[in-house]
N, C-alpha and C positions, 0 to 999 in steps of 0.2 A: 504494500500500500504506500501512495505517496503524498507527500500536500495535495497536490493537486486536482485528488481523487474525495479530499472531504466533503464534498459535496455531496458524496453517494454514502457518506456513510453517518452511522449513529452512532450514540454510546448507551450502553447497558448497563448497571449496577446492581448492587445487591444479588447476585449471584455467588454459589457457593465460594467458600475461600474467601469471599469479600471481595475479589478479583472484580473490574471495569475491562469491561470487550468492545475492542474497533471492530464494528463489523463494516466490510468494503467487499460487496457482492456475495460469494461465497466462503471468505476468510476469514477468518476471527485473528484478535491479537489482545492476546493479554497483558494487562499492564497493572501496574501498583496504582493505589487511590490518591501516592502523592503526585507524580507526573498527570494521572486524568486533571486536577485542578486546574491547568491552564487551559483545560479547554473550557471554556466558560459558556456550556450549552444550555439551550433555554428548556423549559420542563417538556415543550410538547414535542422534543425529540426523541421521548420515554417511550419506546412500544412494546414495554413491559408493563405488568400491573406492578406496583409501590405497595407492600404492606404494612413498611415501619419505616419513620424517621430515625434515626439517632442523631441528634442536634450535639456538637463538641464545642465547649465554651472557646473563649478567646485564650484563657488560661492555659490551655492541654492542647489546643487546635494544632500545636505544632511538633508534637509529643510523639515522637512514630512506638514509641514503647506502650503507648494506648489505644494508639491506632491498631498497633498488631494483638492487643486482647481482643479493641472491638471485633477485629477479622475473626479470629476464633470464634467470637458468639455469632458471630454471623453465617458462620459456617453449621454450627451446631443448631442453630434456629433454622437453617436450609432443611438438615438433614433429618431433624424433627418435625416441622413442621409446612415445610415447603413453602415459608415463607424469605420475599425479596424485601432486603432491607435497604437503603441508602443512607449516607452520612451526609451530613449538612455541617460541615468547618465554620462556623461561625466568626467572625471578625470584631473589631471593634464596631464598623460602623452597620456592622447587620444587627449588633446585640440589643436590639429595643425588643421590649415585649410584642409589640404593636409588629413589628417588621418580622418576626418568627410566626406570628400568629398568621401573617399575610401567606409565608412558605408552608404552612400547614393547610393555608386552605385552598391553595391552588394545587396540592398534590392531592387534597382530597376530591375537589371538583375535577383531575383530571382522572384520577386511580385509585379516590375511594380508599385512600388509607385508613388503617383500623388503630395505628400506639403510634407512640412517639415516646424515645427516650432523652431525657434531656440530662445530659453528661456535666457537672460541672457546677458548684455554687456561683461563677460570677455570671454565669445565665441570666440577664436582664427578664426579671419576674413581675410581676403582677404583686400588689397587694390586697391580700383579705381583708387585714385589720393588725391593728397592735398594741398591746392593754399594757400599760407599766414597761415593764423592759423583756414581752413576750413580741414574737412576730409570726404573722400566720400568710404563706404566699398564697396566693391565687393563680388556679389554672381554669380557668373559666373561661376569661379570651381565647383560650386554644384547645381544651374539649367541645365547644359548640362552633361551631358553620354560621356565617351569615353576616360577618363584619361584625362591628361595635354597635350594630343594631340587636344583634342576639342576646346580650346583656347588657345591665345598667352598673353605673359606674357611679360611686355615693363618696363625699368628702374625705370617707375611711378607706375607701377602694369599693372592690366588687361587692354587688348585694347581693346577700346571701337570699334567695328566693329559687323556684324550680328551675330547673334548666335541663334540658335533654346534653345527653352526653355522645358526642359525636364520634369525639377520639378518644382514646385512652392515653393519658398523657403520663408517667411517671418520671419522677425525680430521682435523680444520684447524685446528690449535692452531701460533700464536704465539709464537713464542720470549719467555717471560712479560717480563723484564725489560725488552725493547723500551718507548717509548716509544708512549701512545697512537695518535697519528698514523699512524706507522710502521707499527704492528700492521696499525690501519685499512685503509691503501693495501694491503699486503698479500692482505691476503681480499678486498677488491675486485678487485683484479687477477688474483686466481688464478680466480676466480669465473668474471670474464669471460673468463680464458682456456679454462676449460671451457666457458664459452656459445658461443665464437666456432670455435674447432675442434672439430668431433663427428664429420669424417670419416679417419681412419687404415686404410691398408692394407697389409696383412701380406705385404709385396713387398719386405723389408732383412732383411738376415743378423737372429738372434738369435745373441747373444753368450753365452759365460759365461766368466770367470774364478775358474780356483778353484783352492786347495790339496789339496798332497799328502797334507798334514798330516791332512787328515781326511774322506777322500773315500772311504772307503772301500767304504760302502754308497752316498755319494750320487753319484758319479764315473757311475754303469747309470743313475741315476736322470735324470742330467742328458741323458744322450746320448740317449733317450728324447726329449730335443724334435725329432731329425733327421726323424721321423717327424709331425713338425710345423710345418717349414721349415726355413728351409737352417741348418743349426746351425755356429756357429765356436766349437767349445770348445778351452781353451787352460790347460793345468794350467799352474801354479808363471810365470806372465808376467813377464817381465821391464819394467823400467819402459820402455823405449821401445815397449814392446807394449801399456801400459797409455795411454800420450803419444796413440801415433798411432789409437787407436780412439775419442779423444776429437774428433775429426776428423771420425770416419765416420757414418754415420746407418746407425738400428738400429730395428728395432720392438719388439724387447724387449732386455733388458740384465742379467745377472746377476753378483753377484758371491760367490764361498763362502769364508771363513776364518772364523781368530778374531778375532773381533772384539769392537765397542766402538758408541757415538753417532757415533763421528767419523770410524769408518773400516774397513776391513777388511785382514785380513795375508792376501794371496792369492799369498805368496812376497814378493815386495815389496808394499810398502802401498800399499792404495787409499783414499784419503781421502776422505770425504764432501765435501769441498769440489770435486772434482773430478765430480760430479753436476751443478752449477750449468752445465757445458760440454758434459755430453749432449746428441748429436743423438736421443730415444728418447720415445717417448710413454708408454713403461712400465719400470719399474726396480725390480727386487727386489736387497734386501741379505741374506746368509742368513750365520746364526751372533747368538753372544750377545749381546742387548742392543743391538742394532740396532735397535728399537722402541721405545726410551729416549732419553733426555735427561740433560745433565747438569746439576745443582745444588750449590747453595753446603751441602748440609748430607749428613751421614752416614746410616747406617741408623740409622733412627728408627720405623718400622713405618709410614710414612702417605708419599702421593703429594707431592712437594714439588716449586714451581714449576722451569721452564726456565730457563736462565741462558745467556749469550748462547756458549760452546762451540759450534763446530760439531756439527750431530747431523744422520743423513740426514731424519728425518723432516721440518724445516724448511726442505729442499732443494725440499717441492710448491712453494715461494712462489718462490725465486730462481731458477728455472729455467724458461726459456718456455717448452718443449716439454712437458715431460712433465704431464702428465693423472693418475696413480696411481702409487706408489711401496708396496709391500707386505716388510714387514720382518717375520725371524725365521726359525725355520726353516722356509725353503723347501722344502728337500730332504730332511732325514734322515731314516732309518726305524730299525730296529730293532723294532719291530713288525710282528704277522703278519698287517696288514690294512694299506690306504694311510691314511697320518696326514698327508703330505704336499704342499705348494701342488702344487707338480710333478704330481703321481700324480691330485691330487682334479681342479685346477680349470685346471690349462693346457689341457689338450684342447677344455674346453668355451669357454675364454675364445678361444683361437686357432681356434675354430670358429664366434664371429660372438655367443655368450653377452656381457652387459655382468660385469662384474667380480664385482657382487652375486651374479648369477647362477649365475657360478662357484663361486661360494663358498657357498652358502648348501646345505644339504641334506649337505653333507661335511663330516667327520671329522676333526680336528685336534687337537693336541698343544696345548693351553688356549689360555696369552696369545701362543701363537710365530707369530701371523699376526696383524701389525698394519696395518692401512690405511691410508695416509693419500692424500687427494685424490679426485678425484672417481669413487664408486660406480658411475655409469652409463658408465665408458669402456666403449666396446668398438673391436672391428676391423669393419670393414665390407668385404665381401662381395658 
Protein backbone atom coordinates (compact mmCIF):
# COMPACT_ATOMS: atom_id res chain seq x y z
CA UNK A 1 0.00 0.00 0.00
CA UNK A 2 1.16 3.47 -0.69
CA UNK A 3 0.15 7.32 0.18
CA UNK A 4 -1.23 7.49 -2.79
CA UNK A 5 -3.79 4.71 -2.45
CA UNK A 6 -5.46 6.24 0.85
CA UNK A 7 -8.14 7.09 -0.75
CA UNK A 8 -9.23 3.59 -1.16
CA UNK A 9 -8.61 2.63 2.17
CA UNK A 10 -10.05 2.63 5.95
CA UNK A 11 -9.08 2.08 9.23
CA UNK A 12 -10.60 -0.46 11.74
CA UNK A 13 -10.01 -0.64 15.52
CA UNK A 14 -10.82 -2.56 18.27
CA UNK A 15 -10.18 -5.73 16.87
CA UNK A 16 -8.49 -8.52 18.67
CA UNK A 17 -4.84 -7.69 20.16
CA UNK A 18 -6.12 -4.11 20.12
CA UNK A 19 -4.25 -4.02 16.69
CA UNK A 20 -5.61 -0.97 13.94
CA UNK A 21 -5.97 -2.43 10.19
CA UNK A 22 -5.05 -0.58 6.80
CA UNK A 23 -7.36 -2.15 4.79
CA UNK A 24 -6.33 -1.09 0.71
CA UNK A 25 -8.45 -3.50 -1.42
CA UNK A 26 -7.63 -6.91 -0.46
CA UNK A 27 -4.64 -6.38 2.03
CA UNK A 28 -4.69 -5.75 5.49
CA UNK A 29 -1.71 -4.12 7.45
CA UNK A 30 -1.21 -4.05 10.96
CA UNK A 31 -0.07 -1.42 12.87
CA UNK A 32 0.22 -0.25 16.75
CA UNK A 33 -2.44 2.21 18.01
CA UNK A 34 0.47 4.61 18.57
CA UNK A 35 1.52 5.20 14.61
CA UNK A 36 -2.61 4.94 13.75
CA UNK A 37 -2.87 8.45 15.60
CA UNK A 38 -1.64 10.53 12.85
CA UNK A 39 -4.18 9.57 10.98
CA UNK A 40 -6.75 11.71 12.07
CA UNK A 41 -9.81 9.97 10.41
CA UNK A 42 -13.38 11.09 10.95
CA UNK A 43 -15.99 8.42 12.75
CA UNK A 44 -17.94 7.76 9.53
CA UNK A 45 -14.80 5.93 8.07
CA UNK A 46 -15.90 3.11 10.82
CA UNK A 47 -17.48 0.03 8.81
CA UNK A 48 -17.23 -1.72 11.90
CA UNK A 49 -19.89 -1.76 14.78
CA UNK A 50 -18.18 0.20 18.10
CA UNK A 51 -19.14 -1.55 21.32
CA UNK A 52 -16.93 0.24 23.89
CA UNK A 53 -15.02 3.43 24.22
CA UNK A 54 -12.10 3.48 26.41
CA UNK A 55 -11.49 7.30 26.95
CA UNK A 56 -7.34 7.71 28.32
CA UNK A 57 -6.95 10.85 30.21
CA UNK A 58 -4.22 13.44 29.21
CA UNK A 59 -2.31 12.17 32.28
CA UNK A 60 -1.48 8.31 30.99
CA UNK A 61 -2.49 9.23 27.09
CA UNK A 62 1.15 8.88 26.51
CA UNK A 63 1.86 5.93 28.79
CA UNK A 64 2.58 2.90 26.09
CA UNK A 65 2.84 0.62 29.58
CA UNK A 66 -1.15 1.38 29.73
CA UNK A 67 -1.73 1.22 26.54
CA UNK A 68 -0.39 -2.32 26.26
CA UNK A 69 -2.74 -3.40 29.44
CA UNK A 70 -5.44 -1.66 27.75
CA UNK A 71 -4.41 -4.08 24.60
CA UNK A 72 -4.62 -7.17 26.69
CA UNK A 73 -8.39 -6.28 27.84
CA UNK A 74 -9.07 -5.66 24.68
CA UNK A 75 -8.11 -8.67 23.49
CA UNK A 76 -9.78 -10.68 26.40
CA UNK A 77 -13.15 -8.75 25.94
CA UNK A 78 -12.61 -9.86 21.96
CA UNK A 79 -12.39 -13.20 22.93
CA UNK A 80 -15.08 -13.21 25.48
CA UNK A 81 -17.27 -11.51 24.30
CA UNK A 82 -16.86 -10.47 20.74
CA UNK A 83 -16.99 -7.27 21.54
CA UNK A 84 -14.93 -4.06 19.29
CA UNK A 85 -13.51 -1.63 21.49
CA UNK A 86 -11.76 1.66 20.47
CA UNK A 87 -9.47 4.08 22.56
CA UNK A 88 -10.05 7.70 22.60
CA UNK A 89 -6.37 9.50 23.68
CA UNK A 90 -7.79 12.39 25.14
CA UNK A 91 -5.78 15.76 25.15
CA UNK A 92 -5.78 18.79 26.83
CA UNK A 93 -7.88 20.47 24.62
CA UNK A 94 -10.45 17.44 24.11
CA UNK A 95 -10.61 17.08 28.18
CA UNK A 96 -14.10 19.14 28.69
CA UNK A 97 -16.86 17.02 29.86
CA UNK A 98 -19.03 18.65 27.22
CA UNK A 99 -16.43 17.63 24.30
CA UNK A 100 -16.36 13.69 25.45
CA UNK A 101 -19.96 13.73 25.87
CA UNK A 102 -20.01 15.00 22.05
CA UNK A 103 -17.48 11.69 21.00
CA UNK A 104 -19.80 9.58 22.85
CA UNK A 105 -22.74 10.53 21.15
CA UNK A 106 -21.73 10.47 17.77
CA UNK A 107 -20.21 6.80 18.11
CA UNK A 108 -23.57 6.09 19.60
CA UNK A 109 -25.75 7.65 16.71
CA UNK A 110 -23.27 6.12 14.25
CA UNK A 111 -22.70 2.39 16.02
CA UNK A 112 -24.94 2.23 18.99
CA UNK A 113 -22.20 1.88 21.58
CA UNK A 114 -23.27 0.05 24.69
CA UNK A 115 -19.98 1.35 27.80
CA UNK A 116 -17.49 3.47 27.82
CA UNK A 117 -14.43 3.21 30.12
CA UNK A 118 -13.13 6.38 31.39
CA UNK A 119 -9.35 5.79 32.29
CA UNK A 120 -7.89 8.38 34.50
CA UNK A 121 -8.85 10.98 37.43
CA UNK A 122 -7.91 14.11 35.55
CA UNK A 123 -10.86 13.15 33.01
CA UNK A 124 -12.72 16.52 32.86
CA UNK A 125 -16.09 15.27 34.96
CA UNK A 126 -19.22 16.53 35.46
CA UNK A 127 -20.51 17.51 38.91
CA UNK A 128 -23.31 15.92 41.04
CA UNK A 129 -22.98 17.80 44.07
CA UNK A 130 -20.54 18.50 47.06
CA UNK A 131 -21.44 18.69 50.87
CA UNK A 132 -18.48 19.94 53.23
CA UNK A 133 -15.34 18.47 51.90
CA UNK A 134 -17.29 15.30 50.14
CA UNK A 135 -17.59 15.33 46.00
CA UNK A 136 -19.81 13.27 44.06
CA UNK A 137 -19.05 13.27 39.96
CA UNK A 138 -21.73 13.19 37.44
CA UNK A 139 -22.08 10.98 34.48
CA UNK A 140 -25.31 11.93 33.31
CA UNK A 141 -24.10 14.08 30.30
CA UNK A 142 -22.76 10.90 28.85
CA UNK A 143 -25.04 7.99 29.91
CA UNK A 144 -28.11 9.67 28.15
CA UNK A 145 -28.26 10.62 24.17
CA UNK A 146 -29.78 13.86 23.19
CA UNK A 147 -27.33 16.89 23.87
CA UNK A 148 -27.77 19.01 27.14
CA UNK A 149 -31.39 18.97 26.21
CA UNK A 150 -31.50 15.39 27.96
CA UNK A 151 -30.73 16.67 31.26
CA UNK A 152 -30.96 19.61 33.45
CA UNK A 153 -28.14 21.22 34.97
CA UNK A 154 -28.88 23.01 38.65
CA UNK A 155 -26.20 25.66 40.52
CA UNK A 156 -24.96 22.28 42.29
CA UNK A 157 -24.60 20.41 38.84
CA UNK A 158 -26.71 17.80 37.48
CA UNK A 159 -30.23 17.10 38.99
CA UNK A 160 -30.77 14.28 40.27
CA UNK A 161 -34.23 13.28 38.61
CA UNK A 162 -35.00 10.07 36.12
CA UNK A 163 -33.18 9.73 33.28
CA UNK A 164 -32.97 6.71 30.89
CA UNK A 165 -29.52 5.22 30.76
CA UNK A 166 -28.09 5.01 27.32
CA UNK A 167 -24.56 4.03 27.83
CA UNK A 168 -22.96 2.54 30.46
CA UNK A 169 -20.26 4.75 31.57
CA UNK A 170 -17.76 3.53 34.34
CA UNK A 171 -14.80 5.13 36.06
CA UNK A 172 -11.06 4.02 36.84
CA UNK A 173 -10.02 7.12 38.49
CA UNK A 174 -7.04 7.20 40.85
CA UNK A 175 -7.02 8.53 44.16
CA UNK A 176 -5.69 12.16 42.44
CA UNK A 177 -3.15 12.85 45.08
CA UNK A 178 -1.26 9.51 44.78
CA UNK A 179 1.85 9.69 43.35
CA UNK A 180 2.42 9.15 39.49
CA UNK A 181 3.85 5.78 39.65
CA UNK A 182 1.50 4.46 42.06
CA UNK A 183 -1.55 5.66 40.02
CA UNK A 184 0.20 3.94 37.01
CA UNK A 185 0.60 0.27 38.77
CA UNK A 186 -2.80 0.61 39.65
CA UNK A 187 -4.77 0.74 36.29
CA UNK A 188 -2.40 -1.64 35.07
CA UNK A 189 -3.10 -4.15 37.58
CA UNK A 190 -6.75 -3.65 37.67
CA UNK A 191 -6.65 -3.87 33.81
CA UNK A 192 -5.01 -7.07 33.95
CA UNK A 193 -7.17 -8.35 36.43
CA UNK A 194 -10.10 -7.86 34.21
CA UNK A 195 -8.13 -9.59 31.38
CA UNK A 196 -7.09 -12.55 33.27
CA UNK A 197 -10.41 -13.58 35.07
CA UNK A 198 -13.63 -13.33 32.65
CA UNK A 199 -15.08 -16.53 34.20
CA UNK A 200 -17.51 -16.16 37.45
CA UNK A 201 -20.27 -18.36 38.47
CA UNK A 202 -23.34 -17.58 40.38
CA UNK A 203 -22.93 -20.80 42.65
CA UNK A 204 -22.14 -18.28 46.48
CA UNK A 205 -24.64 -16.88 48.62
CA UNK A 206 -25.58 -13.01 47.75
CA UNK A 207 -25.28 -11.12 50.71
CA UNK A 208 -26.86 -7.92 51.86
CA UNK A 209 -26.48 -5.99 54.93
CA UNK A 210 -28.79 -3.23 55.71
CA UNK A 211 -30.43 -0.94 58.00
CA UNK A 212 -33.50 -0.48 59.92
CA UNK A 213 -33.15 2.88 59.73
CA UNK A 214 -34.29 3.19 56.27
CA UNK A 215 -35.49 0.12 54.64
CA UNK A 216 -38.56 0.71 54.49
CA UNK A 217 -39.47 0.55 50.88
CA UNK A 218 -36.17 -1.02 50.17
CA UNK A 219 -36.11 -4.16 52.82
CA UNK A 220 -39.25 -6.12 49.60
CA UNK A 221 -36.84 -4.74 47.21
CA UNK A 222 -33.88 -6.52 48.51
CA UNK A 223 -35.45 -9.89 49.27
CA UNK A 224 -36.44 -9.92 45.63
CA UNK A 225 -32.95 -11.37 44.98
CA UNK A 226 -34.05 -14.89 46.80
CA UNK A 227 -35.66 -15.31 43.53
CA UNK A 228 -32.36 -14.97 42.05
CA UNK A 229 -30.07 -17.16 44.34
CA UNK A 230 -29.64 -18.09 47.57
CA UNK A 231 -30.19 -14.80 49.31
CA UNK A 232 -28.55 -14.19 53.15
CA UNK A 233 -30.15 -10.93 54.12
CA UNK A 234 -29.34 -9.79 57.43
CA UNK A 235 -31.00 -6.39 58.94
CA UNK A 236 -29.08 -4.19 61.64
CA UNK A 237 -25.53 -6.91 61.62
CA UNK A 238 -23.67 -6.83 64.37
CA UNK A 239 -19.85 -6.46 63.85
CA UNK A 240 -18.81 -10.16 64.24
CA UNK A 241 -21.51 -10.66 61.53
CA UNK A 242 -19.81 -8.08 59.41
CA UNK A 243 -15.93 -9.91 60.70
CA UNK A 244 -16.83 -13.35 59.61
CA UNK A 245 -18.58 -12.79 56.01
CA UNK A 246 -15.32 -11.19 55.32
CA UNK A 247 -14.13 -14.79 55.20
CA UNK A 248 -16.77 -16.09 53.01
CA UNK A 249 -16.92 -15.90 49.21
CA UNK A 250 -19.94 -14.24 47.68
CA UNK A 251 -20.91 -13.59 44.07
CA UNK A 252 -22.45 -10.58 44.86
CA UNK A 253 -22.22 -8.24 48.12
CA UNK A 254 -24.51 -5.45 49.31
CA UNK A 255 -24.43 -3.05 51.64
CA UNK A 256 -27.77 -0.30 52.79
CA UNK A 257 -27.33 2.67 55.35
CA UNK A 258 -26.37 6.06 55.78
CA UNK A 259 -23.78 6.71 54.48
CA UNK A 260 -20.51 8.43 53.23
CA UNK A 261 -16.93 7.69 50.77
CA UNK A 262 -15.64 5.70 53.56
CA UNK A 263 -18.24 3.67 54.78
CA UNK A 264 -21.67 2.66 55.55
CA UNK A 265 -23.91 2.62 59.04
CA UNK A 266 -25.68 -0.74 58.54
CA UNK A 267 -26.36 -0.69 62.59
CA UNK A 268 -22.74 -0.95 63.13
CA UNK A 269 -20.28 0.50 60.52
CA UNK A 270 -19.00 -0.82 57.53
CA UNK A 271 -16.08 0.74 56.40
CA UNK A 272 -14.91 1.00 52.90
CA UNK A 273 -11.66 -0.28 53.85
CA UNK A 274 -13.16 -3.58 54.75
CA UNK A 275 -13.88 -4.02 50.74
CA UNK A 276 -10.16 -4.42 50.16
CA UNK A 277 -10.82 -8.26 52.10
CA UNK A 278 -13.89 -9.36 49.98
CA UNK A 279 -14.18 -12.67 48.71
CA UNK A 280 -16.85 -11.17 45.61
CA UNK A 281 -16.53 -10.28 42.12
CA UNK A 282 -19.37 -7.65 42.43
CA UNK A 283 -20.11 -5.02 45.29
CA UNK A 284 -22.62 -2.45 45.54
CA UNK A 285 -22.74 0.33 48.39
CA UNK A 286 -26.26 1.85 48.52
CA UNK A 287 -27.16 5.23 50.38
CA UNK A 288 -25.51 8.85 50.03
CA UNK A 289 -22.44 9.72 48.60
CA UNK A 290 -21.10 6.53 48.15
CA UNK A 291 -20.18 7.42 44.51
CA UNK A 292 -17.86 10.38 45.88
CA UNK A 293 -14.71 11.18 47.17
CA UNK A 294 -13.37 13.17 49.59
CA UNK A 295 -11.37 16.56 49.19
CA UNK A 296 -9.34 19.10 50.69
CA UNK A 297 -12.00 21.85 49.65
CA UNK A 298 -15.76 22.88 50.56
CA UNK A 299 -18.62 23.50 48.38
CA UNK A 300 -17.50 25.55 45.65
CA UNK A 301 -19.83 24.46 42.76
CA UNK A 302 -17.19 22.47 40.60
CA UNK A 303 -15.73 18.64 40.73
CA UNK A 304 -12.58 18.85 42.85
CA UNK A 305 -9.73 16.23 42.82
CA UNK A 306 -9.55 12.98 45.24
CA UNK A 307 -7.43 13.08 48.37
CA UNK A 308 -6.11 10.12 49.76
CA UNK A 309 -9.42 9.31 52.42
CA UNK A 310 -10.65 6.06 52.09
CA UNK A 311 -13.72 6.19 49.43
CA UNK A 312 -15.36 2.79 48.12
CA UNK A 313 -14.97 3.71 44.65
CA UNK A 314 -10.82 3.38 44.87
CA UNK A 315 -11.51 -0.15 46.45
CA UNK A 316 -11.72 -1.50 42.04
CA UNK A 317 -7.79 -1.09 42.41
CA UNK A 318 -6.92 -2.67 46.05
CA UNK A 319 -8.94 -5.54 45.98
CA UNK A 320 -8.06 -8.62 43.69
CA UNK A 321 -11.29 -10.10 43.31
CA UNK A 322 -13.78 -7.88 42.58
CA UNK A 323 -14.24 -6.99 38.73
CA UNK A 324 -17.31 -3.88 39.20
CA UNK A 325 -18.26 -2.10 42.31
CA UNK A 326 -21.67 0.14 41.46
CA UNK A 327 -22.43 2.82 44.07
CA UNK A 328 -25.69 4.84 45.17
CA UNK A 329 -28.97 4.03 45.39
CA UNK A 330 -29.28 0.67 44.61
CA UNK A 331 -32.48 0.06 46.06
CA UNK A 332 -34.84 2.88 46.89
CA UNK A 333 -38.07 3.74 45.32
CA UNK A 334 -40.61 5.84 46.15
CA UNK A 335 -41.74 6.09 42.66
CA UNK A 336 -44.42 4.50 40.74
CA UNK A 337 -42.40 2.84 38.06
CA UNK A 338 -38.75 0.83 38.89
CA UNK A 339 -35.88 3.60 39.26
CA UNK A 340 -33.84 1.11 40.97
CA UNK A 341 -30.30 -1.03 40.22
CA UNK A 342 -32.36 -3.92 42.08
CA UNK A 343 -35.62 -3.77 40.09
CA UNK A 344 -33.99 -2.59 36.57
CA UNK A 345 -30.72 -4.41 36.19
CA UNK A 346 -30.01 -7.52 38.74
CA UNK A 347 -32.36 -9.99 36.87
CA UNK A 348 -30.63 -9.26 33.62
CA UNK A 349 -27.19 -9.08 35.17
CA UNK A 350 -27.79 -12.54 37.30
CA UNK A 351 -29.12 -13.96 34.13
CA UNK A 352 -25.73 -14.13 32.18
CA UNK A 353 -26.39 -9.91 30.64
CA UNK A 354 -22.47 -8.06 31.09
CA UNK A 355 -23.16 -5.11 33.47
CA UNK A 356 -23.48 -2.56 30.57
CA UNK A 357 -26.18 -4.43 29.45
CA UNK A 358 -27.99 -4.32 32.50
CA UNK A 359 -27.94 -1.17 32.77
CA UNK A 360 -28.28 0.46 29.70
CA UNK A 361 -32.19 0.84 28.37
CA UNK A 362 -33.25 1.49 32.34
CA UNK A 363 -34.45 4.15 34.22
CA UNK A 364 -32.71 5.67 37.02
CA UNK A 365 -32.68 8.29 39.66
CA UNK A 366 -29.75 10.74 37.69
CA UNK A 367 -26.14 10.45 39.24
CA UNK A 368 -27.20 7.57 42.20
CA UNK A 369 -25.79 4.70 39.93
CA UNK A 370 -22.07 5.07 39.60
CA UNK A 371 -19.69 2.53 38.05
CA UNK A 372 -16.73 1.95 38.78
CA UNK A 373 -14.41 -1.07 37.05
CA UNK A 374 -14.87 -3.03 34.40
CA UNK A 375 -18.24 -2.79 32.11
CA UNK A 376 -18.04 -6.06 30.48
CA UNK A 377 -18.30 -8.22 33.90
CA UNK A 378 -20.77 -10.64 33.73
CA UNK A 379 -21.73 -14.31 35.23
CA UNK A 380 -21.20 -17.17 33.17
CA UNK A 381 -23.80 -19.64 32.60
Amino acid sequence: MVCGEMNKTFIRTGLALGLIFLFSGSSAIAISPQLALSFNYPIQNNFFKTDMLIFISPQYANDIDITNAIEGYIFAVKKDMNWNIKIIYLTEEINQYEKIDQILEDYYNKSNINAALMIGEDTDTALSGDCDYIEKPSIVPWFTTGGMDAYEISEQGIVSKPYKMDICVSLLYPTSILDYETKKNQIINTLNKFSKQRTFYLNNDIIVFESSEINKYSKDIYKTLDQLGNLVYIQDPNISMIEESLDDIHSMYFVHGHSNPAGTKVNEWFSAENVDNLKTPFFAADGCYVGGWWSNQTDNNILDPSIAGSWYGSKIFSNEVIQVIVCGLISQNGYSYNVSFLENSSPGLINGKNIAESLIGNTFIGDNVIVFGDPTFHFTF
